[in-house]
C-alpha positions in Angstrom: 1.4 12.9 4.0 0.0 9.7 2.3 1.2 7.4 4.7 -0.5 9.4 7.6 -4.1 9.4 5.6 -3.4 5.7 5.1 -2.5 5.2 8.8 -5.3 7.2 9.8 -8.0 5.6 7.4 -6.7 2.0 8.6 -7.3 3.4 12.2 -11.3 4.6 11.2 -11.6 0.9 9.2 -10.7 -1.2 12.3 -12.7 0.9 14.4 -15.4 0.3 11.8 -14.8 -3.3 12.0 -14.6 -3.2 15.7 -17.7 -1.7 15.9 -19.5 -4.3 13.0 -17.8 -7.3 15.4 -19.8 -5.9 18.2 -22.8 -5.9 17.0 -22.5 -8.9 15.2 -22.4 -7.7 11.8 -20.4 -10.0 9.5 -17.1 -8.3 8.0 -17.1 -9.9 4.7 -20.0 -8.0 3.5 -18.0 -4.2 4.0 -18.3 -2.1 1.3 -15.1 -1.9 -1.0 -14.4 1.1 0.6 -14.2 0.0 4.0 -11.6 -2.5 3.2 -8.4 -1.4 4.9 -5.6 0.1 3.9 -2.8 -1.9 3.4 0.1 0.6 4.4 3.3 -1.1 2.9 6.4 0.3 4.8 7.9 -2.8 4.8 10.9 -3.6 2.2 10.0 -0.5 0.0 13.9 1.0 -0.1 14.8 -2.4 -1.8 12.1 -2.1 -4.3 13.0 1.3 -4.9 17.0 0.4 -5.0 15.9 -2.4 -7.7 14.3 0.0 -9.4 17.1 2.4 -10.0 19.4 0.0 -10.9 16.7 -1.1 -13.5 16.5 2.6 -15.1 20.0 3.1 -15.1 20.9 -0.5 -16.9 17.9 0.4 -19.3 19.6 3.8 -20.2 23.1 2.7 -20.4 21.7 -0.2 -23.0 19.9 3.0 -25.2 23.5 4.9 -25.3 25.1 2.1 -26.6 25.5 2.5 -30.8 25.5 -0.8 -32.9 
């Protein structure tokens, strides 16, 4: 559900910027809401693998009694 609002947002931000371009408005002065999405999809099962491994190294260390 995120990722479709992100996808879809991106889509209204480069029509935005599409539409700016035409009429030769200059991009860098969007409004921080108009910035686009950056929709991540790339690499994020490693990050979440890393992650894991993190928690469960973390909560093996707290078990362990001195």
């Amino acid at each position: 559900m995120k990722r479709k609002r992100l996808a879809l947002k991106l889509k209204e931000n480069t029509a935005k910027q599409a539409a700016a371009a035409a009429a030769g408005k200059d991009d860098s002065k969007m409004d921080a809401d108009e910035e686009p999405a950056k929709v991540n999809t790339h690499g994020w099962r490693k990050s979440r693998a890393a992650n894991y491994k993190k928690k469960k190294a973390s909560k093996k260390n707290k078990s362990l009694k001195f």
